[in-house]
N, CA and C atoms of all chains as a GROMACS GRO file, in nm:
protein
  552
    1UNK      N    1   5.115   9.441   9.272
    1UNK     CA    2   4.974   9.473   9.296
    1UNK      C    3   4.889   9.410   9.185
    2UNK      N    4   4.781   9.330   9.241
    2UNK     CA    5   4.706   9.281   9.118
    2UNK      C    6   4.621   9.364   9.054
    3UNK      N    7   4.533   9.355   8.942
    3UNK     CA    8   4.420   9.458   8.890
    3UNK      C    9   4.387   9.529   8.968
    4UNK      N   10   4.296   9.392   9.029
    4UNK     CA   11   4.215   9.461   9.117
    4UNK      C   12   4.218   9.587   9.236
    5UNK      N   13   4.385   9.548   9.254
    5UNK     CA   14   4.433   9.631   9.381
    5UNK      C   15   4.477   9.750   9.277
    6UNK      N   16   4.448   9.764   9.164
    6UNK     CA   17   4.513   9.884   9.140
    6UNK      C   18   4.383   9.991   9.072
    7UNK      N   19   4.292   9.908   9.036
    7UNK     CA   20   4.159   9.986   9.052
    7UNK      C   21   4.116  10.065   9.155
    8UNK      N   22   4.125   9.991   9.246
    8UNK     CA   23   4.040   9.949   9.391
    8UNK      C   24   4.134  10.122   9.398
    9UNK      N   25   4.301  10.154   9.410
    9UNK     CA   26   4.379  10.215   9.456
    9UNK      C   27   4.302  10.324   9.367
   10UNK      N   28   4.275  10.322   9.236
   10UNK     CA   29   4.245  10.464   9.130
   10UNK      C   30   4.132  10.508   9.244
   11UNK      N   31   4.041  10.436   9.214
   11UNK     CA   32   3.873  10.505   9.266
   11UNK      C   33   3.928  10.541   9.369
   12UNK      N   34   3.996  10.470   9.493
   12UNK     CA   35   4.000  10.589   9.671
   12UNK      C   36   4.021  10.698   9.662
   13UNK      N   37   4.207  10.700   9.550
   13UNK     CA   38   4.225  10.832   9.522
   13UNK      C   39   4.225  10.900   9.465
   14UNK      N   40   4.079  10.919   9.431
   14UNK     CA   41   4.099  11.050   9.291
   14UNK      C   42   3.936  11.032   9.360
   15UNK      N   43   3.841  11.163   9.362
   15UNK     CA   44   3.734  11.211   9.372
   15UNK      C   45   3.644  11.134   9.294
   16UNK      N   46   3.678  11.196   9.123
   16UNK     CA   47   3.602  11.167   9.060
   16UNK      C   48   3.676  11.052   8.912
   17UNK      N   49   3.684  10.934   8.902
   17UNK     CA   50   3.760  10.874   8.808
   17UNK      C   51   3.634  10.833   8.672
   18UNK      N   52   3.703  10.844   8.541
   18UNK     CA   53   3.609  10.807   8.469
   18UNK      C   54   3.738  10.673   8.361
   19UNK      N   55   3.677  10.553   8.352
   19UNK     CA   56   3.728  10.488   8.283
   19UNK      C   57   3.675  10.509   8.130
   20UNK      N   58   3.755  10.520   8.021
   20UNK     CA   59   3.693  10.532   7.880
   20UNK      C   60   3.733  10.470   7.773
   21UNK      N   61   3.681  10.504   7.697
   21UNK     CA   62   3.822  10.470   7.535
   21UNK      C   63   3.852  10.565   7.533
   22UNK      N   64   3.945  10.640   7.518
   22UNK     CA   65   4.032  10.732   7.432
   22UNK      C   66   4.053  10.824   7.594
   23UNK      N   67   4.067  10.960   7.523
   23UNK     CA   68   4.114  11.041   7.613
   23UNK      C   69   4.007  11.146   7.604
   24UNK      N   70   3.970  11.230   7.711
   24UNK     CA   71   3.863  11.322   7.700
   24UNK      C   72   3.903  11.437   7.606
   25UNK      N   73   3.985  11.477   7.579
   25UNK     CA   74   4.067  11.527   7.446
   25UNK      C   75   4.005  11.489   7.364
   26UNK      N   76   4.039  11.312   7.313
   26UNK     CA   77   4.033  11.257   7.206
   26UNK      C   78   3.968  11.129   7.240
   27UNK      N   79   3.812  11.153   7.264
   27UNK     CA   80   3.724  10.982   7.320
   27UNK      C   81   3.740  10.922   7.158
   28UNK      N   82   3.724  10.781   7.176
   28UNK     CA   83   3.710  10.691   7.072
   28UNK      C   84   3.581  10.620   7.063
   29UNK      N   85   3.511  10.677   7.118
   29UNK     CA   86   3.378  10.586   7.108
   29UNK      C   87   3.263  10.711   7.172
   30UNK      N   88   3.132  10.690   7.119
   30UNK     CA   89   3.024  10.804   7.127
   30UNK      C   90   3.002  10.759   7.294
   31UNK      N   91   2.993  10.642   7.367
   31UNK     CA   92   2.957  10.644   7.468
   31UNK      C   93   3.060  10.764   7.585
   32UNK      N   94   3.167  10.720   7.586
   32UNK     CA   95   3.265  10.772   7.631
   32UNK      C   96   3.274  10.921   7.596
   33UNK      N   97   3.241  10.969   7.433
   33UNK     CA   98   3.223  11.070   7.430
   33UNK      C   99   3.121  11.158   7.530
   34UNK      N  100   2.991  11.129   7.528
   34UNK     CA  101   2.887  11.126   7.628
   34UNK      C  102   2.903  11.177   7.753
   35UNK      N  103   2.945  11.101   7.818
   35UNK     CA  104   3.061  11.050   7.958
   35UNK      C  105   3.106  11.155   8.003
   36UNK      N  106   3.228  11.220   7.875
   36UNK     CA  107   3.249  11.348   7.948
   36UNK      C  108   3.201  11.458   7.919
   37UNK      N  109   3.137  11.483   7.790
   37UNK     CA  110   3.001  11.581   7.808
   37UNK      C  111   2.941  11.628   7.928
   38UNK      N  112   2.879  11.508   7.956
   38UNK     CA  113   2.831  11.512   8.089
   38UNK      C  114   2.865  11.590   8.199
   39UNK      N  115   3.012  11.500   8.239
   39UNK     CA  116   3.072  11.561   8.323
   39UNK      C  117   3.130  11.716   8.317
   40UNK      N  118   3.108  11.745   8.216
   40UNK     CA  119   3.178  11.866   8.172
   40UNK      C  120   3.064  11.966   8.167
   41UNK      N  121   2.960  11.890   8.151
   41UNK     CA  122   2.804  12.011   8.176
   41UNK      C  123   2.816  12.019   8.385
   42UNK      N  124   2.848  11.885   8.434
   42UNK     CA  125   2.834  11.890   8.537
   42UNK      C  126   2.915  12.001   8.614
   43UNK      N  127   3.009  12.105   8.541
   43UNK     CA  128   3.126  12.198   8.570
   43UNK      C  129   3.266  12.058   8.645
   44UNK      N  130   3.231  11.954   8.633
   44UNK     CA  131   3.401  11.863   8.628
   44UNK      C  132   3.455  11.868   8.530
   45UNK      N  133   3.565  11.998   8.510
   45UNK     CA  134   3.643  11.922   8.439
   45UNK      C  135   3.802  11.885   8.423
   46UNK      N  136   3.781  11.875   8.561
   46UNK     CA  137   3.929  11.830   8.558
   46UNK      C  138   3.876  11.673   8.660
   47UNK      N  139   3.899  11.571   8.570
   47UNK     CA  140   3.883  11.417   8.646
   47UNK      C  141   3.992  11.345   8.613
   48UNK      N  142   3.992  11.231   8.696
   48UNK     CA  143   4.085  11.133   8.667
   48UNK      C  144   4.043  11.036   8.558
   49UNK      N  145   4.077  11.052   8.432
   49UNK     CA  146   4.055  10.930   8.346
   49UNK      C  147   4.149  10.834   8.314
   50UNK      N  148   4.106  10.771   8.300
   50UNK     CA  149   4.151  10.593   8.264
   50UNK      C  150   4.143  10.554   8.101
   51UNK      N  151   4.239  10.578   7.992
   51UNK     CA  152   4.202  10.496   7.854
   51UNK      C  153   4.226  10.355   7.848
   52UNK      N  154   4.104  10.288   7.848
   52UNK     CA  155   4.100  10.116   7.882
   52UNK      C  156   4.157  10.081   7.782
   53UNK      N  157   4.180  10.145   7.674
   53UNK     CA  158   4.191  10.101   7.514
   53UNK      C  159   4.380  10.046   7.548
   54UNK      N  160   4.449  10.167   7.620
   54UNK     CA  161   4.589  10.171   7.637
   54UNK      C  162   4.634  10.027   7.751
   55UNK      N  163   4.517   9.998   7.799
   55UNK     CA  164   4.527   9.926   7.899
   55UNK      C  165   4.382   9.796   7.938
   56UNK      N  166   4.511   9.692   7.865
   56UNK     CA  167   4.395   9.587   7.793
   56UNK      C  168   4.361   9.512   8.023
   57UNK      N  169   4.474   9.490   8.095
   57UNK     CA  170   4.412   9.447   8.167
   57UNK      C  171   4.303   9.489   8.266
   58UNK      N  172   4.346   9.654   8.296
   58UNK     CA  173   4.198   9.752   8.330
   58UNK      C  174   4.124   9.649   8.269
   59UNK      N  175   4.133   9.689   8.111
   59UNK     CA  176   4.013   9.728   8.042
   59UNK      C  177   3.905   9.583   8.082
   60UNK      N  178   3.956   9.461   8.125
   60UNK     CA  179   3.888   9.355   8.114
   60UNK      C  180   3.827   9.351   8.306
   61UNK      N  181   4.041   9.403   8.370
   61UNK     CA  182   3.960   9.368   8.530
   61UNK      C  183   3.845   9.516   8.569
   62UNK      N  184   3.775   9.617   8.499
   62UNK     CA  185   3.719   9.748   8.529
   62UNK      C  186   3.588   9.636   8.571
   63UNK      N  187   3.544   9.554   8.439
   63UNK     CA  188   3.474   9.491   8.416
   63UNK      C  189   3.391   9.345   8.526
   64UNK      N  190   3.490   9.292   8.582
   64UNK     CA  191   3.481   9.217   8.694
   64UNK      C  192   3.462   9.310   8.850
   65UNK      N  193   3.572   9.408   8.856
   65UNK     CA  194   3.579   9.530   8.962
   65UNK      C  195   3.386   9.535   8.997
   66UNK      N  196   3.325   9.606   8.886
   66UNK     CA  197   3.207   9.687   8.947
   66UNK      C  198   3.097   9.517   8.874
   67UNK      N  199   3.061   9.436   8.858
   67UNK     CA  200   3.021   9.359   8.775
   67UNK      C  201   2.890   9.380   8.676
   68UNK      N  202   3.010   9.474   8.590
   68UNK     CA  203   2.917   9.577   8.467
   68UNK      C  204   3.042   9.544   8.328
   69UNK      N  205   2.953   9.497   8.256
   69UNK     CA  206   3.022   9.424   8.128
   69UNK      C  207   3.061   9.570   8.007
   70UNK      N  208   3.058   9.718   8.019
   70UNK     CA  209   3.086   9.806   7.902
   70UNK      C  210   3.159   9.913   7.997
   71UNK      N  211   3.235   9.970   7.894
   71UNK     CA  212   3.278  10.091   7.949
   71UNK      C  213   3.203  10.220   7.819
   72UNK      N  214   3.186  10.330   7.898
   72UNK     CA  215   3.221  10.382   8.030
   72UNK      C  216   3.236  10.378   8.188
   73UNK      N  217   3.228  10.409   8.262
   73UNK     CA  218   3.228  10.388   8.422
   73UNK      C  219   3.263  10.480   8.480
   74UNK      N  220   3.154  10.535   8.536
   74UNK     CA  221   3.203  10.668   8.646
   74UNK      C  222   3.177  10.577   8.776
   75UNK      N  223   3.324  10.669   8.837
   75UNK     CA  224   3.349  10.621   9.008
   75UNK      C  225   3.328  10.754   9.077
   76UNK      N  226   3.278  10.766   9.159
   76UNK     CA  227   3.263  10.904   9.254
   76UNK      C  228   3.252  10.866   9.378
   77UNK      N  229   3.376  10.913   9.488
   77UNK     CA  230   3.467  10.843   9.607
   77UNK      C  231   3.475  10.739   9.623
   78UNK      N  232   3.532  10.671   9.519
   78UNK     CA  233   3.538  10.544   9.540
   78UNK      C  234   3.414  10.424   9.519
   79UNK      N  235   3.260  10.477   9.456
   79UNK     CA  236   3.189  10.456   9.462
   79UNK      C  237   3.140  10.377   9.308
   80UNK      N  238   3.101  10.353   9.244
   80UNK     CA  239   3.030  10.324   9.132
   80UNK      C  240   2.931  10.338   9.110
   81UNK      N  241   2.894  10.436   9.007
   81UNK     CA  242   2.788  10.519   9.009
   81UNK      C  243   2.747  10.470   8.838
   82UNK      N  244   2.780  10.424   8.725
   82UNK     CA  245   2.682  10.412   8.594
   82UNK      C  246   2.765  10.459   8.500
   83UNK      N  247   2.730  10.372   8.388
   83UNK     CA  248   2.757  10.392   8.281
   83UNK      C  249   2.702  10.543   8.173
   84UNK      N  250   2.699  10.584   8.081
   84UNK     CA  251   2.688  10.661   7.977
   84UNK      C  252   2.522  10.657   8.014
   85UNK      N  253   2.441  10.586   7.994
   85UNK     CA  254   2.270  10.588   8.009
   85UNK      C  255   2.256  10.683   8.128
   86UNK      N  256   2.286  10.580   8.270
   86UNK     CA  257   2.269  10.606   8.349
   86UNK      C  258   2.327  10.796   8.439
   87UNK      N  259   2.435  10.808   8.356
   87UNK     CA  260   2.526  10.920   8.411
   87UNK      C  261   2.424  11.013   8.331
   88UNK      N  262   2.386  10.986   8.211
   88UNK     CA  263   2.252  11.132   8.098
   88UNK      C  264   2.166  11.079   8.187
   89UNK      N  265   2.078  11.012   8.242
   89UNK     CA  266   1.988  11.000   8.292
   89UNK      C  267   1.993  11.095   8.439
   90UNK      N  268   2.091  11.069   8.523
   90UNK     CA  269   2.128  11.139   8.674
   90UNK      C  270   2.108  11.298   8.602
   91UNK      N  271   2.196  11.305   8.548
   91UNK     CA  272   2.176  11.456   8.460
   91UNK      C  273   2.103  11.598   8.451
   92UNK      N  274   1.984  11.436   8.363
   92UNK     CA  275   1.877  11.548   8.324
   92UNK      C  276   1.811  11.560   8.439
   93UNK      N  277   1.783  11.451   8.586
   93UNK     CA  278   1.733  11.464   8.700
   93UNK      C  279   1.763  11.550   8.769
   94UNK      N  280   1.874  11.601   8.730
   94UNK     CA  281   1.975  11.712   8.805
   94UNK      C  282   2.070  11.620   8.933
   95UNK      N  283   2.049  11.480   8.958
   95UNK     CA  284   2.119  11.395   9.094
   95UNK      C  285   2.274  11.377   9.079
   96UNK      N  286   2.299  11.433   8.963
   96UNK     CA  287   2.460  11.379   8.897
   96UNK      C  288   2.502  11.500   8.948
   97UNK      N  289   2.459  11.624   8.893
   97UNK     CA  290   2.529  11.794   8.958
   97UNK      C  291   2.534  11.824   9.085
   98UNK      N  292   2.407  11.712   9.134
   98UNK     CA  293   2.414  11.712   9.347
   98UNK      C  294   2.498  11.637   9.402
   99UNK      N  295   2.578  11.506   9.340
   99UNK     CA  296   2.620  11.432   9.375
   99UNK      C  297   2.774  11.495   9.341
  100UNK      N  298   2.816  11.567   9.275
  100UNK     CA  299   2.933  11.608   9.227
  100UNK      C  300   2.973  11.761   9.308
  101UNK      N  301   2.872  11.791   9.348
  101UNK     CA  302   2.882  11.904   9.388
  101UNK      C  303   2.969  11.884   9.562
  102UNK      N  304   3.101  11.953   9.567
  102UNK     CA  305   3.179  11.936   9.645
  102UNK      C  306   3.281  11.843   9.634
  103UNK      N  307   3.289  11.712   9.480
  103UNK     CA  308   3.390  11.672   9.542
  103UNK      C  309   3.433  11.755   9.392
  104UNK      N  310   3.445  11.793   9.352
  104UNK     CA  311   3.508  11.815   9.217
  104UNK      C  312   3.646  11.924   9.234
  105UNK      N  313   3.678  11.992   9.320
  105UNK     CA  314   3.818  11.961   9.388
  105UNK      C  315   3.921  11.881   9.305
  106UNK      N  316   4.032  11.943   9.239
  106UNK     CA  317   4.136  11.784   9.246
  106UNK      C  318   4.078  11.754   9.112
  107UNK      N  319   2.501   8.910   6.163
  107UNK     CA  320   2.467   9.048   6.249
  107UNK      C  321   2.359   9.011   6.326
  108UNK      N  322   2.365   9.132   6.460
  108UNK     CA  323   2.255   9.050   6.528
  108UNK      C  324   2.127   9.221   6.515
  109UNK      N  325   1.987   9.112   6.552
  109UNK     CA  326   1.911   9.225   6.501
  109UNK      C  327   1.852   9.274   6.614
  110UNK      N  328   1.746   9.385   6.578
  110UNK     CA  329   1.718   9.383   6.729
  110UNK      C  330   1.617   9.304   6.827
  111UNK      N  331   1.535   9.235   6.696
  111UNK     CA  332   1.472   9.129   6.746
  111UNK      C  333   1.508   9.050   6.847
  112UNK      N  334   1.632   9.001   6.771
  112UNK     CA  335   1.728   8.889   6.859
  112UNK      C  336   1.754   8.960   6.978
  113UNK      N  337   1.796   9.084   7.064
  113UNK     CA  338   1.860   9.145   7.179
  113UNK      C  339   1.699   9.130   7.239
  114UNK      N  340   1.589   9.178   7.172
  114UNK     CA  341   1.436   9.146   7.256
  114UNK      C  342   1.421   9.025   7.277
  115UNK      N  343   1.441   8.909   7.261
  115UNK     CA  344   1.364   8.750   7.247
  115UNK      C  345   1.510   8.702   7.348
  116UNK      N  346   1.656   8.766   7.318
  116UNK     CA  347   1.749   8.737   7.449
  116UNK      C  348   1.721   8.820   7.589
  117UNK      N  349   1.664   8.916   7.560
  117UNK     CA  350   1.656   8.986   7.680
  117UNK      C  351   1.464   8.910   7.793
  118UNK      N  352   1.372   8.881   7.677
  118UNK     CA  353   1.238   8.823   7.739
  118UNK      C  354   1.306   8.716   7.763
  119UNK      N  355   1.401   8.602   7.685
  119UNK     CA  356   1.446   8.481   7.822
  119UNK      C  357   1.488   8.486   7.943
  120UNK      N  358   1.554   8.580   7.957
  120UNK     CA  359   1.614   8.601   8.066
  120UNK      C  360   1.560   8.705   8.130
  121UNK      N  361   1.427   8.822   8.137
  121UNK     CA  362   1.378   8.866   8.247
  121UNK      C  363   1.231   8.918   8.169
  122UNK      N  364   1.156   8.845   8.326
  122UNK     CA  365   0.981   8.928   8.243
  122UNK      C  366   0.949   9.049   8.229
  123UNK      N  367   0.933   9.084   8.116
  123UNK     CA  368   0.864   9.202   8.060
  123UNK      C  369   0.743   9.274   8.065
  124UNK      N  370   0.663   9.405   8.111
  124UNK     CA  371   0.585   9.462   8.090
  124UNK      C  372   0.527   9.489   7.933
  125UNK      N  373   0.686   9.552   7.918
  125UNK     CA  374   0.714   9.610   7.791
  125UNK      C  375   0.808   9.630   7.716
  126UNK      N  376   0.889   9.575   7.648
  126UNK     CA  377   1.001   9.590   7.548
  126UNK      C  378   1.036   9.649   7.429
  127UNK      N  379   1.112   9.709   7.410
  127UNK     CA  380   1.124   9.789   7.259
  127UNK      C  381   1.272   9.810   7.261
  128UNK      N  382   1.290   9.698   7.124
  128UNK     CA  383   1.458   9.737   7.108
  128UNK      C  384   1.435   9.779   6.946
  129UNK      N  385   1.554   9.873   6.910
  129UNK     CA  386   1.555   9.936   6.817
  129UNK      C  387   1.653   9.940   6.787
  130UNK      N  388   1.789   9.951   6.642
  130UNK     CA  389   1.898   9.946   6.643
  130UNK      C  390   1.916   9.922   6.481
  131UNK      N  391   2.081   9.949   6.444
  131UNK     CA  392   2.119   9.878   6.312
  131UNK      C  393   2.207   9.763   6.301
  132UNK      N  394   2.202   9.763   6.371
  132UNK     CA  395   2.303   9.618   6.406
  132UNK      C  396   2.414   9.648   6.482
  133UNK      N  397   2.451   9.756   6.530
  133UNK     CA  398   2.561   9.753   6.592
  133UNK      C  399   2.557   9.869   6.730
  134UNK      N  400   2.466   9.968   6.731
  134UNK     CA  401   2.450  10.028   6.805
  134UNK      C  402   2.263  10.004   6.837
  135UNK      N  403   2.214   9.994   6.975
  135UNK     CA  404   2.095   9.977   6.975
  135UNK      C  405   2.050  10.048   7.104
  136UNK      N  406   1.903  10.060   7.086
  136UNK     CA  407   1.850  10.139   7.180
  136UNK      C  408   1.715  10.035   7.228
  137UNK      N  409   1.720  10.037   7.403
  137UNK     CA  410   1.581   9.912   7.450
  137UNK      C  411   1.511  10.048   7.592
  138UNK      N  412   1.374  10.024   7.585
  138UNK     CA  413   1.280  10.074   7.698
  138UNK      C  414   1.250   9.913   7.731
  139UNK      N  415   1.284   9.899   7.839
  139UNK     CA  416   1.257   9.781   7.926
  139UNK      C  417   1.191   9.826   8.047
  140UNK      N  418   1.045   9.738   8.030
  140UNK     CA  419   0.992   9.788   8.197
  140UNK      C  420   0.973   9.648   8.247
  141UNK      N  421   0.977   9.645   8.354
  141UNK     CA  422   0.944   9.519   8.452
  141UNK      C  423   0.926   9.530   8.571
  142UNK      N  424   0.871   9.461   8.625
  142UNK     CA  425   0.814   9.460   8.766
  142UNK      C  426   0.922   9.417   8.898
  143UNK      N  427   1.024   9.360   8.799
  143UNK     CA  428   1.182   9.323   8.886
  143UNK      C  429   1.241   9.430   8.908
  144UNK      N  430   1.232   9.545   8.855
  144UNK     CA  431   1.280   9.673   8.858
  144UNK      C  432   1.262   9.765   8.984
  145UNK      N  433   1.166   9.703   9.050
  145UNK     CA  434   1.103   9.790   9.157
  145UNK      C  435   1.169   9.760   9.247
  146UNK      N  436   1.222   9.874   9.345
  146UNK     CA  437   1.313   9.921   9.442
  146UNK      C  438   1.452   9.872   9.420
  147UNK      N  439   1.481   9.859   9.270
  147UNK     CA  440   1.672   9.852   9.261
  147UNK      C  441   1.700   9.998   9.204
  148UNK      N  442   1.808  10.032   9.229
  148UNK     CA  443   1.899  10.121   9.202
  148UNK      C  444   1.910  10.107   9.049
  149UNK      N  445   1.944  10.229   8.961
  149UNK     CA  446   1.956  10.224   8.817
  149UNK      C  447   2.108  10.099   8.812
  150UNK      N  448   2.213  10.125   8.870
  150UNK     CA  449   2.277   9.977   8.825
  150UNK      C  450   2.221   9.865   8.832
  151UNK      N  451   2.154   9.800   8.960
  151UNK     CA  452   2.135   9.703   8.996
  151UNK      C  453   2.056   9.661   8.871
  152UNK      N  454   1.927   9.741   8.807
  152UNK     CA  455   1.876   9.720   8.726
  152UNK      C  456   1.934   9.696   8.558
  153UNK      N  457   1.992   9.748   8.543
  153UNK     CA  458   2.114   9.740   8.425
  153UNK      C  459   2.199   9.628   8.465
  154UNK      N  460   2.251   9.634   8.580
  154UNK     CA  461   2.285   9.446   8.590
  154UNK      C  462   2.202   9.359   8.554
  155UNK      N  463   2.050   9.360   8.605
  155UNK     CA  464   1.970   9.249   8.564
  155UNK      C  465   1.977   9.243   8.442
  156UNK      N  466   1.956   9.336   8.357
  156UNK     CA  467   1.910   9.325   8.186
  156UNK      C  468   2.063   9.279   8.128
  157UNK      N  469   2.192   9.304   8.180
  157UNK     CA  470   2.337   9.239   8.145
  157UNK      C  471   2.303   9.090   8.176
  158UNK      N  472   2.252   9.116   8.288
  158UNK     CA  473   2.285   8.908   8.307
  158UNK      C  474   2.150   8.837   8.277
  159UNK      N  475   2.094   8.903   8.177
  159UNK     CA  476   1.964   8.825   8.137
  159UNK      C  477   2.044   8.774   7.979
  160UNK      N  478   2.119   8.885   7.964
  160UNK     CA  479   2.212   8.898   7.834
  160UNK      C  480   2.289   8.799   7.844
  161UNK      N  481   2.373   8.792   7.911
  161UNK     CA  482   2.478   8.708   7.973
  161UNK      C  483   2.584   8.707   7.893
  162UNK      N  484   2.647   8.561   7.844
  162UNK     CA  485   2.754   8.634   7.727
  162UNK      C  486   2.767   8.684   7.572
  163UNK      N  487   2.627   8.724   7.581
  163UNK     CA  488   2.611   8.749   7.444
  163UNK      C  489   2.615   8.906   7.467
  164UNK      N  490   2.619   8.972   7.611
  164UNK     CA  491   2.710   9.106   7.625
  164UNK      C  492   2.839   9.094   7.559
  165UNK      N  493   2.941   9.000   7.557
  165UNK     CA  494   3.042   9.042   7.552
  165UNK      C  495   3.095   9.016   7.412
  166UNK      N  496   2.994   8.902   7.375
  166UNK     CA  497   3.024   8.841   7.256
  166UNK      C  498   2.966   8.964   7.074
  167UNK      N  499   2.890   8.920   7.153
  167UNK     CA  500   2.787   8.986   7.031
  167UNK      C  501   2.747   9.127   6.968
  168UNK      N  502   2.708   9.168   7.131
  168UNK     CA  503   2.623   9.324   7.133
  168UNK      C  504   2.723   9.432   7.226
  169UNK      N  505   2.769   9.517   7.118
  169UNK     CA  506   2.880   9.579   7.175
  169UNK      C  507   2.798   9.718   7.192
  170UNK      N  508   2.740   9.739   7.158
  170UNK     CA  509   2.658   9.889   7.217
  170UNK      C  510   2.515   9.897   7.199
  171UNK      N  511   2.462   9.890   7.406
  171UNK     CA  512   2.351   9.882   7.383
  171UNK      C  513   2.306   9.971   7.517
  172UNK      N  514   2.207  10.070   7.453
  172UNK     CA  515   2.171  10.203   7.565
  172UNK      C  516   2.044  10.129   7.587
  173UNK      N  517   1.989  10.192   7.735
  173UNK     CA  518   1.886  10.122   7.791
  173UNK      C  519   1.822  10.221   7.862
  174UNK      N  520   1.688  10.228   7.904
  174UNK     CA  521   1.614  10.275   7.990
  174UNK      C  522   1.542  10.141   8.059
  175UNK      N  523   1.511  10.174   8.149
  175UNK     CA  524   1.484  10.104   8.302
  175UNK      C  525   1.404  10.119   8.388
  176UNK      N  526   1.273  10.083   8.360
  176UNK     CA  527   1.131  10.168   8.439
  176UNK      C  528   1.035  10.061   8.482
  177UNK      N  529   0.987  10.064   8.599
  177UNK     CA  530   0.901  10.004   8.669
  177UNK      C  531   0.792   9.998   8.585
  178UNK      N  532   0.648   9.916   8.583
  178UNK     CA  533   0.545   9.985   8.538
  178UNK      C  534   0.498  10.122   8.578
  179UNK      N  535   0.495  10.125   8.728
  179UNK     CA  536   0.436  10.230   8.715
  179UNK      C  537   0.539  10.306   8.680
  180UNK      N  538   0.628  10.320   8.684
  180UNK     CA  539   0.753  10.464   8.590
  180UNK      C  540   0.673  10.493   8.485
  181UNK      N  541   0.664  10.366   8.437
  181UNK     CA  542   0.630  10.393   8.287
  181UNK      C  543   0.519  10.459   8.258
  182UNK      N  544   0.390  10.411   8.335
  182UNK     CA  545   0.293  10.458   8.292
  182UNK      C  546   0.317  10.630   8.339
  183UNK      N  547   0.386  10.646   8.436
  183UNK     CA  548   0.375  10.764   8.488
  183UNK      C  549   0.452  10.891   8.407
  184UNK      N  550   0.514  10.845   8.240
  184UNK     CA  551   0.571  10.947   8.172
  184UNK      C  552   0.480  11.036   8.098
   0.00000   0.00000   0.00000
């Protein structure tokens, strides 16, 4: 399976996937930290994460996948939905807690 | 090091500006970008534009850079 097909495979199956540095345990970077803040205000907290750090070809094909040059990266059904800005921004709008609401399951 | 000057004067080549303000220490930076290209894209689509106005000096250079993304009228409307 190439990258791509194995991205493509994370986002279908898993609800909600977040690619990062580190582990939501232990993020390595403030964006990523952020990221799951977020998600964790959003009441997700159980997601599928991805440490790009452990995994240099993710970490480069995440990048080509959605054609967005940084990680973080939230996927929601398979979807691509924004980086760290964009995910605090949905947020404070309240569109991130509407958009999560039901799949967070799993 | 790059300053934040430099991420404003790379980011006005590559897309017209209302209004720009980048701020930063060299390694982490913060930009309010408004433009009139902004109107009716989606918050990625728009964050794509300001990446590929960047181009590879995303990948090269400027490793953390937060953004806001507002039409004029967004803007005026805060």
């Amino acid at each position: 399976m190439s990258v791509q097909d194995v991205i493509k495979s994370q986002v279908t199956s898993h609800p909600v996937v977040l690619y990062m540095k580190g582990t939501p345990q232990f993020p390595q970077c403030g964006f990523s930290a952020s990221a799951v803040q977020v998600l964790k205000a959003c009441g997700v907290n159980n997601f599928f994460s991805v440490n790009v750090l452990e995994n240099p070809d993710i970490r480069q094909g995440i990048k080509e996948f959605s054609d967005w040059p940084t990680i973080p990266q939230l996927y929601v059904n398979g979807e691509f939905i924004g980086g760290a800005d964009i995910m605090r921004e949905m947020y404070q709008s309240g569109e991130l807690q509407k958009l999560l609401q039901g799949v967070t399951a799993g | 090091m790059v300053r934040p000057e430099d991420i404003k004067q790379y980011i006005e080549q590559g897309l017209p500006c209302e209004h720009l303000e980048v701020e930063g220490d060299g390694h982490h930076f913060q930009a309010l970008i408004v433009s009139r290209e902004f109107a009716g894209k989606s918050r990625v689509q728009r964050h794509q534009r300001v990446y590929a106005a960047l181009g590879s000096r995303m990948r090269e250079e400027i490793h953390a850079l937060s953004m806001r993304t507002l039409t004029p009228e967004e803007w005026k409307g805060q």
